[in-house]
C-alpha positions, -999 to 999 in steps of 0.1 A, spaced: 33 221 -134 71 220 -128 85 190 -119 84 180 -78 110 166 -67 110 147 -29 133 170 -8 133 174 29 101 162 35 91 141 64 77 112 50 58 82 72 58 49 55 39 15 60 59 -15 51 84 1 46 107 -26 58 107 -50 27 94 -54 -9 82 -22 -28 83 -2 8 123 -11 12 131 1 -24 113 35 -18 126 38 15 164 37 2 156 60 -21 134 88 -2 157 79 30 189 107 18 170 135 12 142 132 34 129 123 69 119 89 64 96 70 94 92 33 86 59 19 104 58 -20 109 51 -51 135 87 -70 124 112 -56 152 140 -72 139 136 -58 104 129 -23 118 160 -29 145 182 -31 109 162 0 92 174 19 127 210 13 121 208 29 86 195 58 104 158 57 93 131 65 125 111 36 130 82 31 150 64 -6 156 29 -9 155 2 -30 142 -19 1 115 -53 -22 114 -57 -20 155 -74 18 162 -56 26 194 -22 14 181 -30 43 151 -41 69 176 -13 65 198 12 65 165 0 98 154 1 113 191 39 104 190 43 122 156 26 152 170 51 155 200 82 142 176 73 152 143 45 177 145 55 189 103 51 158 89 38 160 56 42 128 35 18 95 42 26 68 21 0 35 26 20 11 14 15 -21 39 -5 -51 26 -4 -94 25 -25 -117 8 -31 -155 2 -54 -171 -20 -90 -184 -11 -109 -211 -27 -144 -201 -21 -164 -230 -30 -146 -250 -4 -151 -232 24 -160 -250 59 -192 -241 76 -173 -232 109 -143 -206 102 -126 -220 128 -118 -254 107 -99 -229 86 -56 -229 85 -42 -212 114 -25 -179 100 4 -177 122 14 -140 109 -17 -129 123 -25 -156 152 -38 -121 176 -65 -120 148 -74 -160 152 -109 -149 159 -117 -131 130 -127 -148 94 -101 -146 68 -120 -123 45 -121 -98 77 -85 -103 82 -80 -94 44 -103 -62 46 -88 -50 78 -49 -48 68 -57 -38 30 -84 -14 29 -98 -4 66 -58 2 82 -49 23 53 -86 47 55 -80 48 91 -44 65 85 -57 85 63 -85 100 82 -63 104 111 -34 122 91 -57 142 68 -65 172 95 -26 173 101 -12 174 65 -44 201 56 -21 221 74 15 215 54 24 231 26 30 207 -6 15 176 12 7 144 -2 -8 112 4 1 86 -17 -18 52 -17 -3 18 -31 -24 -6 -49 -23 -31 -78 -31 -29 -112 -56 -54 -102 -81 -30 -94 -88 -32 -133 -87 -65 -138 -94 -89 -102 -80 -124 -100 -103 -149 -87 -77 -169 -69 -73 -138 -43 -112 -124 -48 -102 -107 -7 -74 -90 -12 -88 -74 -51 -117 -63 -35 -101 -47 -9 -77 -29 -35 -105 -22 -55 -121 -3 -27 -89 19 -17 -89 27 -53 -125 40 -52 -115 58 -20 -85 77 -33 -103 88 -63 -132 105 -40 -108 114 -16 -86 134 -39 -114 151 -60 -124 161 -21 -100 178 -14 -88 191 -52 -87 232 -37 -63 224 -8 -25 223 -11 -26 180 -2 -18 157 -34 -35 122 -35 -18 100 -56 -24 63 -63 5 40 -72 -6 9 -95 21 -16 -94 20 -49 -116 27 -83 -103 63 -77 -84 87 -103 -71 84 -98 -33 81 -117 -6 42 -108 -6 45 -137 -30 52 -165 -4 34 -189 -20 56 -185 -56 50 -168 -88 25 -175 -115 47 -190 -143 24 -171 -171 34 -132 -160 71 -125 -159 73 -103 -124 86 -70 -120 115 -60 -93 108 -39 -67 141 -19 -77 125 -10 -110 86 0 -96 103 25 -63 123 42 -97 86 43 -117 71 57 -87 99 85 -82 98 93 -115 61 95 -112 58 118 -81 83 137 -95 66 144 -131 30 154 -109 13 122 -120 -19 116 -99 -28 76 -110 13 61 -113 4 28 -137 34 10 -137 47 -19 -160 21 -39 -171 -6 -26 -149 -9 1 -181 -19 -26 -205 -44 -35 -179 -61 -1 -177 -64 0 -211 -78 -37 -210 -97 -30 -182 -117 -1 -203 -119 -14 -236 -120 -49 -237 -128 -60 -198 -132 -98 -209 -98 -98 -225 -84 -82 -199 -100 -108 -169 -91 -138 -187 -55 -128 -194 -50 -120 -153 -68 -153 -146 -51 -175 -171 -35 -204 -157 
């Protein structure tokens, strides 16, 4: 296959207003329709004044997806790129967990969700908002030529670490999804590609780095990821998320104590 490169596509994005999402945005933004989805007003108020379409909604609520893809139908009927890029995390001891849920640390990002268990909140944002867009974009970009849906994980899907066991499982299933999603729908004109970052110094990371991996920038992952689309890959390993594919199916052991080091 030649290579693709990303040119005047319309292109919708989730978290797309910091981190990994920012760096592809800036990037994508000059030659393409770029539509940056998100909750943080102010930071999509300051993605408007660059002149990239925003649109504010919360992608794990149903009706807030619905009504985001009935406003693309009357404003941007062609698009043909979905990016699922959004996602949070904290750690979880889960030997120490209370009896009643509602003993547990108010989340303040998410207080609309207070009533819902922190491995539901986890599941939701990571793996059930990102199927959800899919399933709602997939009849729509059947229909565009050269469409893709590109799905952003973590090289964690090889190799979990315990001290986030909500947020690996949850990769681990969008993983599983993507693979059956794209052998699905291998004889249409729709690529499904999975992008498999390493540990990358974002403000996902609010709680600090670990001091035993040395993290990636978000500058250099968006450039692997171009690079990637453009070259046709279908699975985008970057950095050290190679090493733990290789790991992950040779020596699985090595591979879960080197992740889980302290």
């Amino acid at each position: 296959m030649k290579p693709q490169k990303l040119i005047g596509k319309t292109i919708v994005i989730s978290g797309g207003s910091s981190g990994i999402g920012l760096e592809l945005v800036k990037r994508l933004q000059p030659e393409n329709t770029v539509i940056v989805l998100g909750r943080d007003k102010e930071k999509l108020a300051r993605l408007e004044a660059r002149g990239v379409v925003t649109f504010s909604l919360d992608i794990a609520e149903k009706n807030e997806r619905h009504a985001l893809f009935r406003w693309l139908d009357d404003h941007y009927p062609n698009f043909d790129v979905l990016i699922n890029n959004a996602g949070w995390s904290r750690p979880h001891n889960l030997a120490a967990r209370q009896p009643d849920s509602a003993d547990r640390e108010p989340d303040h990002e998410h207080e609309h969700d207070d009533h819902c268990e922190d491995y539901e909140l986890e599941l939701r944002h990571n793996l059930e908002a990102h199927i959800g867009m899919t399933l709602n974009a997939l009849p729509r970009l059947l229909q565009q030529p050269g469409a893709m849906i590109i799905n952003v994980t973590t090289g964690l899907v090889y190799n979990p670490k315990a001290a986030n066991p909500y947020y690996c499982a949850a990769k681990a299933g969008l993983h599983s999804f993507t693979q059956s999603l794209r052998e699905q729908v291998k004889n249409y004109d729709l690529r499904v590609v999975e992008v498999l970052p390493p540990l990358v110094d974002t403000p996902f990371h609010q709680n600090g780095l670990p001091a035993t991996v040395r993290a990636m920038t978000p500058q250099r992952v968006a450039h692997e990821t171009i690079t990637g689309l453009q070259r046709n890959h279908d699975e985008i390993r970057v950095g050290l998320s190679k090493l733990a594919y290789v790991l992950g199916r040779v020596t699985p052991s090595v591979g879960f104590h080197l992740v889980n080091r302290q």
